[in-house]
PDB file of N, CA, C and O in Angstrom:
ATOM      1  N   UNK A   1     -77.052  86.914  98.135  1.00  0.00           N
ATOM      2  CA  UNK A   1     -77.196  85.722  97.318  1.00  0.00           C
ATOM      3  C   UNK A   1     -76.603  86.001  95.948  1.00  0.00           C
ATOM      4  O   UNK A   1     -76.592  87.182  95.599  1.00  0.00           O
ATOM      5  N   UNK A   2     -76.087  85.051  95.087  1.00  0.00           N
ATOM      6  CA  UNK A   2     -75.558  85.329  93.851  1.00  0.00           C
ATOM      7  C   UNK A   2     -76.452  85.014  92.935  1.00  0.00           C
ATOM      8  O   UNK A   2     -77.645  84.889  93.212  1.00  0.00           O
ATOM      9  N   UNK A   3     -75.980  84.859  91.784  1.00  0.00           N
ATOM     10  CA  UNK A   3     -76.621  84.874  90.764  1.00  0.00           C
ATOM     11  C   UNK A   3     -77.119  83.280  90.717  1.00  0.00           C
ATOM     12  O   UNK A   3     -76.502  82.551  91.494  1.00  0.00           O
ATOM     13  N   UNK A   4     -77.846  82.833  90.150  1.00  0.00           N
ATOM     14  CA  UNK A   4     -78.747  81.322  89.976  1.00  0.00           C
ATOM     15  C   UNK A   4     -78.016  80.723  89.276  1.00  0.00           C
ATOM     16  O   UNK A   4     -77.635  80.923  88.122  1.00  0.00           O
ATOM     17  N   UNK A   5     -77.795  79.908  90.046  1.00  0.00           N
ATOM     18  CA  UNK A   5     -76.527  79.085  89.764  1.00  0.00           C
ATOM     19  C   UNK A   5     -77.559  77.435  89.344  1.00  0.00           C
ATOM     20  O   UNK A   5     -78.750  77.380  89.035  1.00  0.00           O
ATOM     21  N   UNK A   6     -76.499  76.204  89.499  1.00  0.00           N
ATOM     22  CA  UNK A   6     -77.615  75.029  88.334  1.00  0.00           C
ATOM     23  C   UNK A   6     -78.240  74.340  89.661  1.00  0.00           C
ATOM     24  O   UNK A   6     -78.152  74.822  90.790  1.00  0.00           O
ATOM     25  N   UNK A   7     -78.784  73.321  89.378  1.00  0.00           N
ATOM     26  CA  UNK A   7     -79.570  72.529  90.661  1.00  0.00           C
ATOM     27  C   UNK A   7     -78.657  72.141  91.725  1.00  0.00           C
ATOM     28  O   UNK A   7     -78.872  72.324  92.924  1.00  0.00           O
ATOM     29  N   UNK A   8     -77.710  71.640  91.261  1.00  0.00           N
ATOM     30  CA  UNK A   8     -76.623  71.048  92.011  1.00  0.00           C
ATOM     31  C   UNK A   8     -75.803  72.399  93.082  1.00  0.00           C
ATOM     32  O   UNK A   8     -75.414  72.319  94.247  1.00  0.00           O
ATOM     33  N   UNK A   9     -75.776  73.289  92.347  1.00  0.00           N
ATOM     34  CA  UNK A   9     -74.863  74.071  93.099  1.00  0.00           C
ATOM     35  C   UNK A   9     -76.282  74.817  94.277  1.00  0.00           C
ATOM     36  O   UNK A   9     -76.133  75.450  95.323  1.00  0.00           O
ATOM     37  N   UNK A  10     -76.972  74.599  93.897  1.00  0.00           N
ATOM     38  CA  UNK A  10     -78.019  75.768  94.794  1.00  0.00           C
ATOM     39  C   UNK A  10     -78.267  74.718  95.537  1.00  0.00           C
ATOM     40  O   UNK A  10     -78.296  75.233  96.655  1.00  0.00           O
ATOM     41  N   UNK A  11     -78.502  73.397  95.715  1.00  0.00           N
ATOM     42  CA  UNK A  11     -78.727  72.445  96.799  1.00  0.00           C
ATOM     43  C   UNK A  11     -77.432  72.326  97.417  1.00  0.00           C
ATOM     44  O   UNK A  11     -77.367  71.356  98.171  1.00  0.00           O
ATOM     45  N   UNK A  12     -76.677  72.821  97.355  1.00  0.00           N
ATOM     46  CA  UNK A  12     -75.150  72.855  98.110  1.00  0.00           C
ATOM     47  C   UNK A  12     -75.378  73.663  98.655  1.00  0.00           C
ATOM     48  O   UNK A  12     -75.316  73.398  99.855  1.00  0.00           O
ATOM     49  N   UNK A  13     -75.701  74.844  98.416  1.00  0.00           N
ATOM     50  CA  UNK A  13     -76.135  76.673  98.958  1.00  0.00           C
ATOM     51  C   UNK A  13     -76.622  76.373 100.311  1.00  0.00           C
ATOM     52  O   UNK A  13     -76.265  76.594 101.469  1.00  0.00           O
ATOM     53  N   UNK A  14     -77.699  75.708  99.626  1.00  0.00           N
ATOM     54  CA  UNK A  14     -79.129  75.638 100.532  1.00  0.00           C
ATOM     55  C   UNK A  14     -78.789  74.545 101.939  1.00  0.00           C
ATOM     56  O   UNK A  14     -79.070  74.789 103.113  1.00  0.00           O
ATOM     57  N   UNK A  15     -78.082  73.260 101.379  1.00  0.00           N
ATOM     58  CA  UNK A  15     -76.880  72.526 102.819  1.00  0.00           C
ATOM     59  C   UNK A  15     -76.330  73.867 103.617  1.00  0.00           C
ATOM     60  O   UNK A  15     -76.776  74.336 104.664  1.00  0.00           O
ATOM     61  N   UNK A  16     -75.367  74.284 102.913  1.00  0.00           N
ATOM     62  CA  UNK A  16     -74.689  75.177 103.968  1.00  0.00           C
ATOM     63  C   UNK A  16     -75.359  75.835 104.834  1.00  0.00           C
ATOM     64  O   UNK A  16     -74.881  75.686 105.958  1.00  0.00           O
ATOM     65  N   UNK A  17     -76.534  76.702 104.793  1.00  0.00           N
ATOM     66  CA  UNK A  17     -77.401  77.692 104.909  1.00  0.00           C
ATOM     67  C   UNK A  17     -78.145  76.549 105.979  1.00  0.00           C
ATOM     68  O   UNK A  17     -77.875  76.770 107.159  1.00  0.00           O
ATOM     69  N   UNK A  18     -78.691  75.826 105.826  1.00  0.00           N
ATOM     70  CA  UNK A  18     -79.180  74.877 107.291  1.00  0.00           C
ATOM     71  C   UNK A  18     -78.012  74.546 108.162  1.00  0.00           C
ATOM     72  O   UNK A  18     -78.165  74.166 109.323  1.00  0.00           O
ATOM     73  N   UNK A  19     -77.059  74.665 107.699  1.00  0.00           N
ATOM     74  CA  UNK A  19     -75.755  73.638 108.556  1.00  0.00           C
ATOM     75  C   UNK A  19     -75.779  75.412 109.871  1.00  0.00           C
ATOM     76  O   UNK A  19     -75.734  75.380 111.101  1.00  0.00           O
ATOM     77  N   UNK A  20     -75.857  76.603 109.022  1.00  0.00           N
ATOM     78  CA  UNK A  20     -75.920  77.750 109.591  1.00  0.00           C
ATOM     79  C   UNK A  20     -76.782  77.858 110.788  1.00  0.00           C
ATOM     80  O   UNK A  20     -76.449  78.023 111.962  1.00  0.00           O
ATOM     81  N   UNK A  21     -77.858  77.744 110.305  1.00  0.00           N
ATOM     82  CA  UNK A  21     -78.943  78.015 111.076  1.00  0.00           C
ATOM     83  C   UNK A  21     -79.096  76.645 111.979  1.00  0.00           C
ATOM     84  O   UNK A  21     -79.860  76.740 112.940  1.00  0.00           O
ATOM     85  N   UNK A  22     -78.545  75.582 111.796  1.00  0.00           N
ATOM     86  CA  UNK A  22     -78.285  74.867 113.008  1.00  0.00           C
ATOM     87  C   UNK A  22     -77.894  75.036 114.289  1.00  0.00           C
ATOM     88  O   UNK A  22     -78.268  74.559 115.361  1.00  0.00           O
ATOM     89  N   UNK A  23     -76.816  76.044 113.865  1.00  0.00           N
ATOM     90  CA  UNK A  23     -75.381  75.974 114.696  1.00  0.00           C
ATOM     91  C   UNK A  23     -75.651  76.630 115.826  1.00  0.00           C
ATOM     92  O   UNK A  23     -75.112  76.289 116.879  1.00  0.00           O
ATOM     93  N   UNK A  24     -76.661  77.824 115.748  1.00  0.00           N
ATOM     94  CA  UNK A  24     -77.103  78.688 116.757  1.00  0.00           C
ATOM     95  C   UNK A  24     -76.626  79.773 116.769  1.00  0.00           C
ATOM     96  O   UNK A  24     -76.874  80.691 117.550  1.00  0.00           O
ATOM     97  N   UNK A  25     -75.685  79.741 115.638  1.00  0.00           N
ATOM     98  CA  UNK A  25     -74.703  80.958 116.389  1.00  0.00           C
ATOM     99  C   UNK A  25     -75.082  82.322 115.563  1.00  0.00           C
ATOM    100  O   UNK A  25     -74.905  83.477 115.950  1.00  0.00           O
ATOM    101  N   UNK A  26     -75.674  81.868 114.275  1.00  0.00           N
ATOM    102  CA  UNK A  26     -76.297  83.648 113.812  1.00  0.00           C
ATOM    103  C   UNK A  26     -77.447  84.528 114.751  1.00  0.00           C
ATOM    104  O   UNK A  26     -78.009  83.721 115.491  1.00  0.00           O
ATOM    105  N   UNK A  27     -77.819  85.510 114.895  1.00  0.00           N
ATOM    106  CA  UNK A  27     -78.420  86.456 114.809  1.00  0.00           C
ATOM    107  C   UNK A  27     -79.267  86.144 114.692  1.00  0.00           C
ATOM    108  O   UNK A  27     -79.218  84.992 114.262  1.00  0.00           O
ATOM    109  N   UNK A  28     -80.929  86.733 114.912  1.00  0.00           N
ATOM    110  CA  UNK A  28     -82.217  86.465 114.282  1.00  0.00           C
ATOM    111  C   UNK A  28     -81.946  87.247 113.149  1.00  0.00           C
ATOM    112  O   UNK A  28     -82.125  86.777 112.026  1.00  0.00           O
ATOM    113  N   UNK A  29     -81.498  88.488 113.334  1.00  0.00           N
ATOM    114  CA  UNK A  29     -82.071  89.081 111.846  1.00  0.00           C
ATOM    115  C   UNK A  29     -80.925  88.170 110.687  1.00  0.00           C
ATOM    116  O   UNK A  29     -81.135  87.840 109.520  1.00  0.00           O
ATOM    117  N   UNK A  30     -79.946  87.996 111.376  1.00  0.00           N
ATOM    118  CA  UNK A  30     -78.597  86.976 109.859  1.00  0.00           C
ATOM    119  C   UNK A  30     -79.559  85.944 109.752  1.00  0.00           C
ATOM    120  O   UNK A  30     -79.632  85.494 108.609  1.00  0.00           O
ATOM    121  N   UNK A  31     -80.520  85.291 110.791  1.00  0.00           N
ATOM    122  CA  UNK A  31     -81.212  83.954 110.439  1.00  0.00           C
ATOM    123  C   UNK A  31     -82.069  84.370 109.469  1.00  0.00           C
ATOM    124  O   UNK A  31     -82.208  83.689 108.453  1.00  0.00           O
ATOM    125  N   UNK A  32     -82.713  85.468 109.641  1.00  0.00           N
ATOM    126  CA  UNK A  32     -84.427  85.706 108.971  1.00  0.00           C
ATOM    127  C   UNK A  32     -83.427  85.712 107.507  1.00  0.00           C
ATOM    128  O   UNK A  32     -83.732  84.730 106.831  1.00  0.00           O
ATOM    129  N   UNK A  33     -82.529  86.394 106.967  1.00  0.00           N
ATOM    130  CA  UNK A  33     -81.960  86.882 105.346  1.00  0.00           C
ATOM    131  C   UNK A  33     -81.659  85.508 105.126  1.00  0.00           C
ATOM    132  O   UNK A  33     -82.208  85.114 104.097  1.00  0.00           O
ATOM    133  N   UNK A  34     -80.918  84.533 105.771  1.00  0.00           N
ATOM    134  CA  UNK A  34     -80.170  83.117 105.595  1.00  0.00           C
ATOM    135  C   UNK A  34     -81.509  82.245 105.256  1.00  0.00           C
ATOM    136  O   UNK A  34     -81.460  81.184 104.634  1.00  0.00           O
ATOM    137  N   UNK A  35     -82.734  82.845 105.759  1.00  0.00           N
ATOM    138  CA  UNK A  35     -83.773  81.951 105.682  1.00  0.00           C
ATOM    139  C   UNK A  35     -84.241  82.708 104.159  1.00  0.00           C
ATOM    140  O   UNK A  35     -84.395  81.974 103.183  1.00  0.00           O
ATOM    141  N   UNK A  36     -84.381  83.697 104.071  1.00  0.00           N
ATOM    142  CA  UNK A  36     -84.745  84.298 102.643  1.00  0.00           C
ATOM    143  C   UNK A  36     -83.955  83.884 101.756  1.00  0.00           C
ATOM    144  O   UNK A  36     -84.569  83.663 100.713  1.00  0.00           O
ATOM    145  N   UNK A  37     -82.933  83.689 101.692  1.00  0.00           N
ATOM    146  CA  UNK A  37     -82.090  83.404 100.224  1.00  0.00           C
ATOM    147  C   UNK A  37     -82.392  81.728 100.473  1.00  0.00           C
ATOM    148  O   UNK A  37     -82.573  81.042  99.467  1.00  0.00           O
ATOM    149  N   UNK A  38     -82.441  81.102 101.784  1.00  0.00           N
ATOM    150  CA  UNK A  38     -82.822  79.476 101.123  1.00  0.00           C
ATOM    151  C   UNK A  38     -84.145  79.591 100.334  1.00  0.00           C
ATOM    152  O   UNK A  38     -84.263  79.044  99.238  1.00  0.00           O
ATOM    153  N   UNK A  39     -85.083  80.269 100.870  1.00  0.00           N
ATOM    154  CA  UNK A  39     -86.126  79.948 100.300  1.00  0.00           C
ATOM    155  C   UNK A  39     -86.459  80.379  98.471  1.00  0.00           C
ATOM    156  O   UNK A  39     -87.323  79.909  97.730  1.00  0.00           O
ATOM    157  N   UNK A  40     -85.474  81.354  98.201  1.00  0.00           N
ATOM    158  CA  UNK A  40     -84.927  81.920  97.225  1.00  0.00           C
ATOM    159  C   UNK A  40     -84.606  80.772  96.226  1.00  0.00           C
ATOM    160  O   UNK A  40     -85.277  80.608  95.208  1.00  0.00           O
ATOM    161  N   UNK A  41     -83.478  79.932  96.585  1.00  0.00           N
ATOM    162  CA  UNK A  41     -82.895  79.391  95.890  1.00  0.00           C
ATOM    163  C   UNK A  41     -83.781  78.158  95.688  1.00  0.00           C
ATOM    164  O   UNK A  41     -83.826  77.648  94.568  1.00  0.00           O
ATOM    165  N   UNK A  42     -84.749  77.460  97.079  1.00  0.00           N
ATOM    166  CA  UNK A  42     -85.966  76.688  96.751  1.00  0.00           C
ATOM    167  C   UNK A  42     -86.733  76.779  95.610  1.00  0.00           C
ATOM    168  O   UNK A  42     -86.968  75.864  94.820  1.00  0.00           O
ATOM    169  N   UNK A  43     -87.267  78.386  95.535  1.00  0.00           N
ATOM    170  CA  UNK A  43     -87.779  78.452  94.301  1.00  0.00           C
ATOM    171  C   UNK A  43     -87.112  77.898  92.928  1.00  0.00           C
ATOM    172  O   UNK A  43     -87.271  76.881  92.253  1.00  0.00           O
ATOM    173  N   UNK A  44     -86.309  79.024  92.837  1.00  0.00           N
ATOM    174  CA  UNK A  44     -85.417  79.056  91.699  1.00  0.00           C
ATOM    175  C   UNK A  44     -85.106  77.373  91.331  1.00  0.00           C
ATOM    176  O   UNK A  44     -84.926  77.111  90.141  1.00  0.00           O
ATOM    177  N   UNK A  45     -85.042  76.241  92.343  1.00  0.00           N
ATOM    178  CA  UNK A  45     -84.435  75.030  91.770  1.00  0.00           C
ATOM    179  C   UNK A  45     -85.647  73.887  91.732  1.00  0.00           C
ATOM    180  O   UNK A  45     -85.574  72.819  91.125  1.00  0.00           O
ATOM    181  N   UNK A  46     -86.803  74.364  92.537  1.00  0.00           N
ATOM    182  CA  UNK A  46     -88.007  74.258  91.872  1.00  0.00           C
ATOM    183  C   UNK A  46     -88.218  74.238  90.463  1.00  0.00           C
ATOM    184  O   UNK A  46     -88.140  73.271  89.705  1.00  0.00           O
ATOM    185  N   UNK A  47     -88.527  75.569  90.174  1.00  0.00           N
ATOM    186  CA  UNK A  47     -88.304  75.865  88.451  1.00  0.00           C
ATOM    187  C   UNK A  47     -87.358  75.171  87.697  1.00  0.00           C
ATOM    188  O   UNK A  47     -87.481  74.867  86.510  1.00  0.00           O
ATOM    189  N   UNK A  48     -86.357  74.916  88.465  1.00  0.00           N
ATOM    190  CA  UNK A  48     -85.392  74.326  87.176  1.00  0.00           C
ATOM    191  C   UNK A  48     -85.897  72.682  87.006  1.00  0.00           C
ATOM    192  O   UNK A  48     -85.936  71.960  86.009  1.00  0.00           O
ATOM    193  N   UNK A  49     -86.283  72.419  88.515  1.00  0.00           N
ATOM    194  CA  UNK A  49     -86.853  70.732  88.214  1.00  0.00           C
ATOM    195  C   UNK A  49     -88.494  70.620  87.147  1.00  0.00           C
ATOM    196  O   UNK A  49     -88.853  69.646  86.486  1.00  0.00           O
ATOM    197  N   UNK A  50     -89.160  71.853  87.291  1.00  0.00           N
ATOM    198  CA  UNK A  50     -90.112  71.628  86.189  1.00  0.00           C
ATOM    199  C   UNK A  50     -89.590  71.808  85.138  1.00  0.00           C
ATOM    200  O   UNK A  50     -89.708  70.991  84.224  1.00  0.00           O
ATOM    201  N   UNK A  51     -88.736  73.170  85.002  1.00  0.00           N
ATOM    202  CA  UNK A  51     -88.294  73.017  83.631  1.00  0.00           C
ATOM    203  C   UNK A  51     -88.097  71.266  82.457  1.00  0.00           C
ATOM    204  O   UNK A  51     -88.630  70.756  81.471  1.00  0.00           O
ATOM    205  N   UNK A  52     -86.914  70.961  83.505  1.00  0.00           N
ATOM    206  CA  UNK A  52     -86.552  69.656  82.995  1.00  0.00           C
ATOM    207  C   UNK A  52     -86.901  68.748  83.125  1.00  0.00           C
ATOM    208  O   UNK A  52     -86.100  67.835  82.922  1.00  0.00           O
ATOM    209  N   UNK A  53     -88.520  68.339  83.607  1.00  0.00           N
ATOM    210  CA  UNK A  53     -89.409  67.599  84.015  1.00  0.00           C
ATOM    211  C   UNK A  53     -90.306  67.607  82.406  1.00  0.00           C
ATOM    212  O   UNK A  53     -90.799  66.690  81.750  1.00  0.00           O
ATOM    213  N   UNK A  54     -90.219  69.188  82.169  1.00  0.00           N
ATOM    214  CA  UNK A  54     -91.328  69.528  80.439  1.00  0.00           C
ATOM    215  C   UNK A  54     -90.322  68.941  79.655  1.00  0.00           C
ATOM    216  O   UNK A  54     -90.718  68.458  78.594  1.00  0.00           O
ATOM    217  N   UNK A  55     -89.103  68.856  79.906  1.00  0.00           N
ATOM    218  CA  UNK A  55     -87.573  68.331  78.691  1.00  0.00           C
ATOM    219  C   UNK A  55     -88.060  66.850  78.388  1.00  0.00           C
ATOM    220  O   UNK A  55     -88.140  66.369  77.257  1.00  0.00           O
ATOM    221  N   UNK A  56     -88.354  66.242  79.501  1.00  0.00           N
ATOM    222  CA  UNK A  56     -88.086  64.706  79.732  1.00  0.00           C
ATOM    223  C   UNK A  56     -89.136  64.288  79.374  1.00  0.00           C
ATOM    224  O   UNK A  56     -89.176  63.116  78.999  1.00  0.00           O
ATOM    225  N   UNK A  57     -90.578  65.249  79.359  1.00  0.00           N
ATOM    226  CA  UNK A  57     -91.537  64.664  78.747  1.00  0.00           C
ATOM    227  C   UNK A  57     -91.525  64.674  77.359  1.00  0.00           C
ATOM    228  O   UNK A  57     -91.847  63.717  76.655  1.00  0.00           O
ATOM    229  N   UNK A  58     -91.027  66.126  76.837  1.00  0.00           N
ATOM    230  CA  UNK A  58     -90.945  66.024  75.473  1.00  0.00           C
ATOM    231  C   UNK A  58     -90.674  64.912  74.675  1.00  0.00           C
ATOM    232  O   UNK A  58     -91.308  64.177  73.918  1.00  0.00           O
ATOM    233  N   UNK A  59     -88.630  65.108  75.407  1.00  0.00           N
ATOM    234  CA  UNK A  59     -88.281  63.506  74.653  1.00  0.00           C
ATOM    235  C   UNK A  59     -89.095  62.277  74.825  1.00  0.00           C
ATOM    236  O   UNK A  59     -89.206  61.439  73.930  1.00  0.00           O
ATOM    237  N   UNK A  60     -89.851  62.148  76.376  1.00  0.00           N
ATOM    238  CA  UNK A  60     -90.533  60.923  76.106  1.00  0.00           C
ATOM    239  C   UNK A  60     -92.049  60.669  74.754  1.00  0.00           C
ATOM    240  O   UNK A  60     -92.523  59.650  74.252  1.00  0.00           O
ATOM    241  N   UNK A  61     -92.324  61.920  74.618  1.00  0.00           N
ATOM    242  CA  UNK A  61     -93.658  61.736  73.415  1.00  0.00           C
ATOM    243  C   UNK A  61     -92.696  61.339  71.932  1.00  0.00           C
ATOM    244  O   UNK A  61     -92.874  60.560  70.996  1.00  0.00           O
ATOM    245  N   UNK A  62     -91.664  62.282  72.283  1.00  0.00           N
ATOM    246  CA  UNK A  62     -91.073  62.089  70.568  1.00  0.00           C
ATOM    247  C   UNK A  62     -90.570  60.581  70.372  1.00  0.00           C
ATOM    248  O   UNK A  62     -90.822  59.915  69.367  1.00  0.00           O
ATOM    249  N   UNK A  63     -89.951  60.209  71.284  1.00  0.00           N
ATOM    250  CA  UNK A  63     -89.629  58.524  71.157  1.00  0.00           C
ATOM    251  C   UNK A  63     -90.902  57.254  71.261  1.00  0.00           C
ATOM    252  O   UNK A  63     -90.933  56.118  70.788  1.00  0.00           O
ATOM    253  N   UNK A  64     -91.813  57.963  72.032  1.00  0.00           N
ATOM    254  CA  UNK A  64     -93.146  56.698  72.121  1.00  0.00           C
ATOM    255  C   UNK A  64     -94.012  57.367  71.371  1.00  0.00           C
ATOM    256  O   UNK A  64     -95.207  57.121  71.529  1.00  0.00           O
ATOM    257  N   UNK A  65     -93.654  58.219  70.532  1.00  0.00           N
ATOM    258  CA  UNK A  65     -94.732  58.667  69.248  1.00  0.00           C
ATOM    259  C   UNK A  65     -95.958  59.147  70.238  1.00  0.00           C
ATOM    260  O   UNK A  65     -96.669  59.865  69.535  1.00  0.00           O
ATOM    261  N   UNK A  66     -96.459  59.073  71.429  1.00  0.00           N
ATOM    262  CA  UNK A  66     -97.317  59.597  72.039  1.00  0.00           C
ATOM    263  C   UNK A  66     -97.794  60.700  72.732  1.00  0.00           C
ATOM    264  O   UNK A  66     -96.824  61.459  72.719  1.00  0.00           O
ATOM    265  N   UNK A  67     -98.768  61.303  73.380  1.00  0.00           N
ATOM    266  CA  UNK A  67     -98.764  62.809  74.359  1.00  0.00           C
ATOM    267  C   UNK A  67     -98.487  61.697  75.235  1.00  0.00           C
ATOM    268  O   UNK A  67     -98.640  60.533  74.865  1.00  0.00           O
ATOM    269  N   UNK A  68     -98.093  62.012  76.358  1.00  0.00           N
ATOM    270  CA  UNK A  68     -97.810  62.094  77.796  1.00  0.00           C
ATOM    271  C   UNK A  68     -98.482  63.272  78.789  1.00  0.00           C
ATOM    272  O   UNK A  68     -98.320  64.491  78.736  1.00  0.00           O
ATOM    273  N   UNK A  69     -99.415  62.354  79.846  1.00  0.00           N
ATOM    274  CA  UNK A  69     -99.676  63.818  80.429  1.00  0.00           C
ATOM    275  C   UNK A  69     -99.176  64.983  81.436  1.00  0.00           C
ATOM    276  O   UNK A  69     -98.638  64.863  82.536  1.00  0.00           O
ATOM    277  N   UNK A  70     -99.453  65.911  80.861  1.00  0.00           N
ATOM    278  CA  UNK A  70     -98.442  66.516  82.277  1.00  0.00           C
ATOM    279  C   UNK A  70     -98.552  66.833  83.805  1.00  0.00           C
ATOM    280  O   UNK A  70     -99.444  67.477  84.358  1.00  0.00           O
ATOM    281  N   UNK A  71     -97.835  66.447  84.172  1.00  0.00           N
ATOM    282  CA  UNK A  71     -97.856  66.514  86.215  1.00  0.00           C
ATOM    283  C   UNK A  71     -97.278  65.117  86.187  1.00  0.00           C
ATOM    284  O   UNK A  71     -97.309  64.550  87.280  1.00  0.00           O
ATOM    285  N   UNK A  72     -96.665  64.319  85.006  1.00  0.00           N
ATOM    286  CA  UNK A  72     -96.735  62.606  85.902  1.00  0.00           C
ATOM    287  C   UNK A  72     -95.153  62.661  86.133  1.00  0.00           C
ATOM    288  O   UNK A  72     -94.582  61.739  86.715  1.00  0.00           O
TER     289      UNK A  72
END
């Protein structure tokens, strides 16, 4: 797996990597690593959607002068 790349490119990753494990044609053990780096990059773009989930709230308190709570 490479380095953490942005949301967009790791949900491309993560397409290919099912289109793989569709096909039939890897290995169990190429499936089990193909299945580790998706789940890898799941995380990783996880995090980036909270990250910028805390961004969007910010800007939303600073423009409606209000808290906003978090999880919405």
């Amino acid at each position: 797996m490479k380095k953490a790349g942005s949301f967009e490119e790791n949900l491309i990753e993560i397409d290919g990597i099912i289109e793989k494990l569709e096909s039939g044609e890897l290995t169990l053990d190429e499936s089990i690593k193909e299945y580790e780096t998706a789940m890898k990059l799941l995380k990783k773009s996880s995090d980036l959607l909270n990250r910028a989930e805390g961004k969007v709230l910010k800007v939303v308190e600073k423009a409606d002068g209000v808290e906003v709570e978090e999880g919405l």
